[in-house]
N, C-alpha and C positions, 0 to 999 in steps of 0.2 A: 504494500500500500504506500502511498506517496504522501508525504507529507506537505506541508506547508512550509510556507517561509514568511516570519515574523520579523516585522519592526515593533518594538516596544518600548513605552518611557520606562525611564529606568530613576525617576525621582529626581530629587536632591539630597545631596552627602548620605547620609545612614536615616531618609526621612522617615523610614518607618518601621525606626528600631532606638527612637529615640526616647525610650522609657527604659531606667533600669529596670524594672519591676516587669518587662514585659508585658505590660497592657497596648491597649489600642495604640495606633498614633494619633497625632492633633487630626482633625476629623477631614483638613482641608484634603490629604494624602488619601484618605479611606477608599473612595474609589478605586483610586490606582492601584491600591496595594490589592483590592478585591477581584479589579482583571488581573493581574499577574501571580494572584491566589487560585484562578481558574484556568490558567494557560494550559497546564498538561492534562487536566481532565475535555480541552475542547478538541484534543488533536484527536483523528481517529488512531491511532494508536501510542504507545506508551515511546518514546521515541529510544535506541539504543544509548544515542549519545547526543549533545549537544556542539554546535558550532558556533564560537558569539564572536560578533564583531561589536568593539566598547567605541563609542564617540571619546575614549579616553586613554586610545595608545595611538602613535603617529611613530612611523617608520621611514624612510628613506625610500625602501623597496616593502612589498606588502610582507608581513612578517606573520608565521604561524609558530604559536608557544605550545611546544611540542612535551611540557614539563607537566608538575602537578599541579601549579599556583599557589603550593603556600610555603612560605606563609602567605598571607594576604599583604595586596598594595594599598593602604590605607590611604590613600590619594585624596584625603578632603581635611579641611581645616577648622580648626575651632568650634568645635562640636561636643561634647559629653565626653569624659575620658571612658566612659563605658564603651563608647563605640567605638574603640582600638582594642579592644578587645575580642570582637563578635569573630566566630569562626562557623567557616562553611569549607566542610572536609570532605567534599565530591572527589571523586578520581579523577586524574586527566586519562584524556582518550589521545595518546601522542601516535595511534595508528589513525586515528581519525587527524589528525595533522599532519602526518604523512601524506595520507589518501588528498587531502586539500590542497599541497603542495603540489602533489603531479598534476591535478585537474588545473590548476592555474597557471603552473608552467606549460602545458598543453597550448594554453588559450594566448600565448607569447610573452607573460608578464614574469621576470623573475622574482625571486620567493626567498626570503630569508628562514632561518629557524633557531628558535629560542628554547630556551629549558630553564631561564632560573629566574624569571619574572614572575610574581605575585599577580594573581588575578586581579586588577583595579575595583573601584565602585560602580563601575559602570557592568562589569559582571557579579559581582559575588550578592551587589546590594537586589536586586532585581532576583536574583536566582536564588537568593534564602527564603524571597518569601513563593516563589514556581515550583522549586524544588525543596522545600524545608527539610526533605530528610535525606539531600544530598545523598542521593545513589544513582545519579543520570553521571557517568563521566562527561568531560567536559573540555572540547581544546577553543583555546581563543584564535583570534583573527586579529591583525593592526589596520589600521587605515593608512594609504599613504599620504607623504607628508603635504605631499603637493595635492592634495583634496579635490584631483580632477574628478566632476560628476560623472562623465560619459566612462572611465577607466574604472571608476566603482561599479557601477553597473554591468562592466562586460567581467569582471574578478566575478560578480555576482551570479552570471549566468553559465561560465564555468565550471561552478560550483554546485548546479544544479542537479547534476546526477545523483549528489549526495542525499537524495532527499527521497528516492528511490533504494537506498544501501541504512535507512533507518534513522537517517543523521538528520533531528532539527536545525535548522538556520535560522539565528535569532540576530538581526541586527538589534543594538542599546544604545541610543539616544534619547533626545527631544527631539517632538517638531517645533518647538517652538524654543530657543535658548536665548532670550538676549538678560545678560545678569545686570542692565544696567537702567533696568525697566520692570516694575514691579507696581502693582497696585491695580484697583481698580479703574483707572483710568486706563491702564494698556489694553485692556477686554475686550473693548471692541473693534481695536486694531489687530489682535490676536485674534480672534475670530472670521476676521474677513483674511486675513492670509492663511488661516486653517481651511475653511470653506471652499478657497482656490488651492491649498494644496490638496485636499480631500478632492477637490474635482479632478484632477491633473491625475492622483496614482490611481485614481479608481477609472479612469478614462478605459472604454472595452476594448479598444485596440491597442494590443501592447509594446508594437513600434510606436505607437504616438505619445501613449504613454512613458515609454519610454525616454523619448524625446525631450517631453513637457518637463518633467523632472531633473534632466539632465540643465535645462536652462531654469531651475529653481527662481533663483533670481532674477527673471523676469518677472515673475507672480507678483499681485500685489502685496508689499511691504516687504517683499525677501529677504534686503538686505535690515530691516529693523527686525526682523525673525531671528537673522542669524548674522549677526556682524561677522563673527568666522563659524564658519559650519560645519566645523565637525561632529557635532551633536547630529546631524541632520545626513552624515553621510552615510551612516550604518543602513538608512533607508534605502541608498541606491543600490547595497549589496545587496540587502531581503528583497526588493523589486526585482537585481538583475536575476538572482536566484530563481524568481516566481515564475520564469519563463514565459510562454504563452496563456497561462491559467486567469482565470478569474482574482479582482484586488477586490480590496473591502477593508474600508473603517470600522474593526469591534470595537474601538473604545475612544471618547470624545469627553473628556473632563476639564475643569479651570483650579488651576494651583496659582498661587501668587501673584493672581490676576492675567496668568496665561493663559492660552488655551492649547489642550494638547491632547493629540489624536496616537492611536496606533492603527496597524494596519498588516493584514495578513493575504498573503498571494498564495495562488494555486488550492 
């Protein structure tokens, strides 16, 4: 059975683990953390392993960490000393990192490989609450550094066999990143650039769609969505991945006066 290929928000810093005691998070997060509490139960089946690309590694050349990731990359700042502590003790899948290597050097792009980088926030936070009882092994994926849309996208479609051999593709971003804009004033400007990117990856024809998304930044407010976009490229790989198949927004919520969609192909 084939899988899908996911872009999913992946929060901010440890948002929804920011209670010692383990209770709820602040309720603004509740959503989010409820879609990516339901992610493995919507896939038709249980997936062998995970593939993730984080909006929160940058490479030279696309790079697969072919290690265990831990300890973890605590990559976020000024938060609860509690949450340099949290541990997510999945296995890495480093034949799944292999298999992702050849399928990309196939496609003519070459391919680094890593073993002693710490999974970042952009996978471990998202994947404690998908996976909580960390038993999906798991190999990451980098962005490169040059954040060409159209080179993400074909990395993506590459990669797409893998979806067929058991392997989830989870791009980990936002749609919507700009850290310099917050509150309810921004809402409705996040909204009409969610609305035309939701129109764009969900477009039925997936050369066009294709297309639409590789020129992001024409949409309206692009570039106030994404001053740099690397939050927003993990999406070109889950599209390029979705190949031909059917796109679709399951999830459409507002954090911090954002608004921020996911979205699942094939």
């Amino acid at each position: 059975m084939t899988l899908p290929a996911l872009f999913v928000p992946h929060g901010g810093g440890p948002c929804f683990f920011m209670d010692p005691d383990g209770g709820p998070p602040d309720p603004m997060w509740r959503p989010m953390q409820a879609y990516l509490g339901g992610l493995i139960e919507s896939l038709p089946e249980r997936p062998k392993a995970i593939l993730l690309v984080s909006g929160h590694w940058e490479e030279d050349q696309v790079t697969v960490h072919a290690g265990d990731g831990h300890p973890l990359l605590f990559d976020y700042y000024g938060f609860p000393e509690h949450t340099y502590r949290l541990r997510w003790d999945t296995p890495g899948a480093p034949e799944v990192a292999i298999r992702a290597k050849a399928l990309i050097e196939g496609a003519g792009f070459p391919v680094g490989v890593e073993r002693e980088r710490g999974w970042d926030h952009g996978v471990f936070i998202p994947m404690m609450v998908a996976v909580p009882e960390a038993d999906i092994p798991l190999a990451q994926l980098s962005l490169r550094k040059d954040l060409d849309p159209a080179a993400h996208i074909a990395i993506g479609k590459a990669l797409a066999p893998l979806r067929d051999e058991g392997v989830l593709i989870v791009g980990s971003g936002m749609s919507f990143h700009n850290m310099r804009a917050f509150g309810p004033q921004v809402t409705p400007i996040a909204d009409q650039w969610d609305a035309a990117l939701t129109e764009a990856v969900t477009d039925p024809d997936p050369a066009r769609r294709a297309g639409r998304i590789a020129a992001w930044d024409r949409l309206p407010h692009g570039r106030f969505a994404h001053p740099r976009e690397e939050h927003l490229l993990p999406l070109m790989v889950a599209l390029g991945a979705g190949g031909e198949g059917p796109a679709a927004c399951d999830y459409r919520g507002h954090v911090l006066g954002w608004t921020v969609s996911g979205y699942r192909f094939g």
